[in-house]
C-alpha positions as CSV (number, residue, x, y, z in Angstrom):
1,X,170.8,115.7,56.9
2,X,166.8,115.2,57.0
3,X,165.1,117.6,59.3
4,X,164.9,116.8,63.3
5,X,163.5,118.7,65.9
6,X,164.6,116.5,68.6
7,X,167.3,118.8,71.0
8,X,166.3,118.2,74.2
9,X,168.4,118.7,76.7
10,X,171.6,119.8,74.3
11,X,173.5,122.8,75.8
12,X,173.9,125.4,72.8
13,X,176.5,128.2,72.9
14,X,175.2,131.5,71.1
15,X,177.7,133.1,68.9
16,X,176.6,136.8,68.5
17,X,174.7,138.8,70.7
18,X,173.4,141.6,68.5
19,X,169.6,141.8,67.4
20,X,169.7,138.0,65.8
21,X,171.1,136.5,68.4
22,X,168.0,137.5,70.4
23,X,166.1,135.9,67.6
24,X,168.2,132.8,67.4
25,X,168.5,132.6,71.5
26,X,164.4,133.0,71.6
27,X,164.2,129.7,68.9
28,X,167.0,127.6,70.3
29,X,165.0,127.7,74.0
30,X,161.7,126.9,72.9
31,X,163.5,124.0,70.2
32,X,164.4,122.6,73.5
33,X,168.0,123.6,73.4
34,X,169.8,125.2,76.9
35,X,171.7,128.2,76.1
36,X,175.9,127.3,77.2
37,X,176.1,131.1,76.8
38,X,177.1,133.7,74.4
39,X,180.2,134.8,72.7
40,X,180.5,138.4,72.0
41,X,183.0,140.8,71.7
42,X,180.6,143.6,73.6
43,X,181.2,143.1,77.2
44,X,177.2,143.7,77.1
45,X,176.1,142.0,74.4
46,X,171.8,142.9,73.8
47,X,171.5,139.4,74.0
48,X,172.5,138.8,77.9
49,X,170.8,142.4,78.3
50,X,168.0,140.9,79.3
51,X,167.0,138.9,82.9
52,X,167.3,135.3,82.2
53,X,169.7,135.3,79.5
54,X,172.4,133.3,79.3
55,X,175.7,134.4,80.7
56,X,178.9,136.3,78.1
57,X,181.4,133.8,78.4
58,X,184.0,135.2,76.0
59,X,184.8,136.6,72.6
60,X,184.1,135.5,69.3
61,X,187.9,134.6,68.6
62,X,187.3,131.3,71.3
63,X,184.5,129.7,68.4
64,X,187.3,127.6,67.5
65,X,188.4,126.4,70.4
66,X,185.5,125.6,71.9
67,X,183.9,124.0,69.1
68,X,187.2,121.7,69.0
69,X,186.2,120.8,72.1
70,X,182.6,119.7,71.3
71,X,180.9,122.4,72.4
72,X,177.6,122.6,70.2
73,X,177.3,126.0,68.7
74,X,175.5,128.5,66.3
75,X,176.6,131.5,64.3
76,X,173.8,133.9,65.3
77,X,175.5,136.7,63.7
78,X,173.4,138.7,61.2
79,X,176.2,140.3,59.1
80,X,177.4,137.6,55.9
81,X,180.8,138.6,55.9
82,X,181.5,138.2,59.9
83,X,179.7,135.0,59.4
84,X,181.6,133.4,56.7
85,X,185.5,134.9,58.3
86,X,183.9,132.9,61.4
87,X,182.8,129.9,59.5
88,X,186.2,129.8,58.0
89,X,188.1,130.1,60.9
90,X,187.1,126.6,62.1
91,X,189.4,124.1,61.8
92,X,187.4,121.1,59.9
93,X,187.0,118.7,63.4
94,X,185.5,121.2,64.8
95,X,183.1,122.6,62.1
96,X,180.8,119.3,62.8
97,X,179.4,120.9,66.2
98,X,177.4,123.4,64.4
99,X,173.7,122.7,65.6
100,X,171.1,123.4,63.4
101,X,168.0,125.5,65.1
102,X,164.1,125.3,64.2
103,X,162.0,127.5,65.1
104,X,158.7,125.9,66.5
105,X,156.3,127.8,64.8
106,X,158.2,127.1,61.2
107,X,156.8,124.2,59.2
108,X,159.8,122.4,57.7
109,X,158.5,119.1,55.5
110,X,160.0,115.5,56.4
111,X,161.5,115.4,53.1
112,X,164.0,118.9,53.6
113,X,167.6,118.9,54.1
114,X,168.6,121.3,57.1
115,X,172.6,121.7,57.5
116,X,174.7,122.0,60.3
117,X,174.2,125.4,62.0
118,X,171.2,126.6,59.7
119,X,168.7,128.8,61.6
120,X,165.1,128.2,60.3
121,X,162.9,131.8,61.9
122,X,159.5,132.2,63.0
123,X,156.7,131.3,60.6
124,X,159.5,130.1,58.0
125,X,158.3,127.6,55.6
126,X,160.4,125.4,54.4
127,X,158.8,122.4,51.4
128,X,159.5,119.5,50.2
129,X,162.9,118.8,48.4
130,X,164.4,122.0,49.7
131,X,167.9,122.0,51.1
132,X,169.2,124.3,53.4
133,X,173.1,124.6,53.6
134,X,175.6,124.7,56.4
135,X,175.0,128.4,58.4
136,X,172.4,129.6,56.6
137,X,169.6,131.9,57.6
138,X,166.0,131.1,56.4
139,X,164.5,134.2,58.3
140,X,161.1,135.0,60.1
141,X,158.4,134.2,57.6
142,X,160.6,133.6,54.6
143,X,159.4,130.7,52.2
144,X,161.4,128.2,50.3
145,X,159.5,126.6,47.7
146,X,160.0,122.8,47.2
147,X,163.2,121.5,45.6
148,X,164.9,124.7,46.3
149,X,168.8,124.8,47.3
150,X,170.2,127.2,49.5
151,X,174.1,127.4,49.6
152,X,175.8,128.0,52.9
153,X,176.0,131.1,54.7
154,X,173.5,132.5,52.6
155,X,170.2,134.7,54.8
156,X,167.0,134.4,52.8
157,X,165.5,137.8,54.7
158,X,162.3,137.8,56.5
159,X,159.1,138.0,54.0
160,X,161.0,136.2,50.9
161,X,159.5,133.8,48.6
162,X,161.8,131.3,46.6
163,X,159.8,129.6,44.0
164,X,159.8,125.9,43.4
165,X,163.7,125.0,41.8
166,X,165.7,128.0,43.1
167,X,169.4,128.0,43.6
168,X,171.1,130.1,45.9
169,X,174.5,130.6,45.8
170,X,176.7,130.9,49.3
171,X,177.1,133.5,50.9
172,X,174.0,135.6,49.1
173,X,171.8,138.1,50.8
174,X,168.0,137.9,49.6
175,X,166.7,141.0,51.1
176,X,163.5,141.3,52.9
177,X,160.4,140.2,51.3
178,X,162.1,139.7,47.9
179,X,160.8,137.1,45.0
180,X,162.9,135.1,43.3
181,X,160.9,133.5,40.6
182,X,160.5,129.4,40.1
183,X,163.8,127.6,38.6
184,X,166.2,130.4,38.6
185,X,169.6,131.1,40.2
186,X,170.8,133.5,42.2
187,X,175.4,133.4,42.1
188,X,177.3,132.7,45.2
189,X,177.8,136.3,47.1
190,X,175.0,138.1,45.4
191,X,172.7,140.6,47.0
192,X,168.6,140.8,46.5
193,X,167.6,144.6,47.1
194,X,164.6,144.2,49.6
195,X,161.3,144.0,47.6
196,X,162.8,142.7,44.4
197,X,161.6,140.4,42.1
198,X,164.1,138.2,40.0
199,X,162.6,137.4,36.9
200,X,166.4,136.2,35.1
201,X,169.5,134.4,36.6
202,X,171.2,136.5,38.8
203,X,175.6,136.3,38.3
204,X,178.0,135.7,41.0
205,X,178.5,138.6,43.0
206,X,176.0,141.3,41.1
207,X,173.9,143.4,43.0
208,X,169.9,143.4,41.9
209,X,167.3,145.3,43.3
210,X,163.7,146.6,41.6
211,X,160.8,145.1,39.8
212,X,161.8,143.3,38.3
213,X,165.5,143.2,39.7
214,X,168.3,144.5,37.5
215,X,172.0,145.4,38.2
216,X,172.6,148.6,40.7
217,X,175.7,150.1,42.5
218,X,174.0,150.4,46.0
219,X,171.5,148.1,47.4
């Protein structure tokens, strides 16, 4: 869907409440969202650690129920793989109250696609053309270059730079301020070291990292 930034009012539950969910929280309050309240499976999760935060009000394993009840929601979970068992867990009626959140302070062009439950960070830019999938992550100060696609679930780290064209599969991780040059693709499940520089197509599920990036065991 074209980008709004028109939440006022809309009560948000905050799944996660690790390190990105203070992120997320921070972004979805000054979008003009009001925080329902966090699910968590940490009784004290660092997102209500904090005075004024919204309430825990129960486990991760109730995002289906709740969300089949209409409740507007947002994965703010950082890891991809909890993301996407979450994500897949919801039953299709219920996957439509995903809320997208935009950060005030990103710039996000009139002609980009944001999806259901994408979190656009701090500073991010996001040009013309670009589509962002369903639950994905375009993180503090990342840049996605105009006609760029991002598949869902993937996290385009903080300090990346996506060059005009790029495909991103689902479900990849481009690691802090990683390149990825104009026109190429990255596969679905794929990891960007942090710092690397793809220069060639990157395959489903292969592991880059380096300048420029080339295949690795570890990243």
């Amino acid at each position: 869907m074209p980008h709004t930034t028109s939440h006022s009012a809309t009560r948000l539950l905050i799944v996660g409440g690790g390190g990105h969910a203070r992120v997320v929280l921070e972004g979805a309050r000054l979008a003009g969202f009001s925080p329902a309240g966090v699910l968590d499976d940490c009784e004290t999760p660092a997102a209500c650690a904090r005075e004024g935060a919204p309430p825990r009000v129960g486990p991760l394993s109730e995002l289906n129920d709740r969300a089949a009840r209409g409740e507007a929601f947002i994965i703010a979970v950082g890891a991809i793989w909890l993301r996407r068992q979450l994500i897949d867990g919801l039953d299709p009626d219920a996957s439509g109250a995903g809320a997208s959140v935009v950060h005030p302070s990103a710039s996000v062009s009139r002609e980009a696609s944001i999806g259901a439950g994408a979190f656009v960070g701090p500073g991010a830019i996001v040009n013309p053309g670009a589509v962002i999938g369903e639950h994905a992550i375009i993180n503090s100060g990342a840049i996605v270059e105009h006609d760029a696609q991002i598949g869902a679930n993937a996290h385009i780290a903080p300090g990346c730079v996506l060059g005009g064209g790029v495909r991103i599969g689902q479900d990849a991780l481009i690691g802090i301020g990683a390149r990825v040059l104009p026109g190429l693709r990255v596969g679905a499940g794929s990891v960007v070291g942090g710092g690397g520089v793809v220069v060639k197509e990157v395959p489903v599920g292969r592991r880059v990292m380096g300048v420029p990036a080339a295949a690795c065991d570890h990243v």
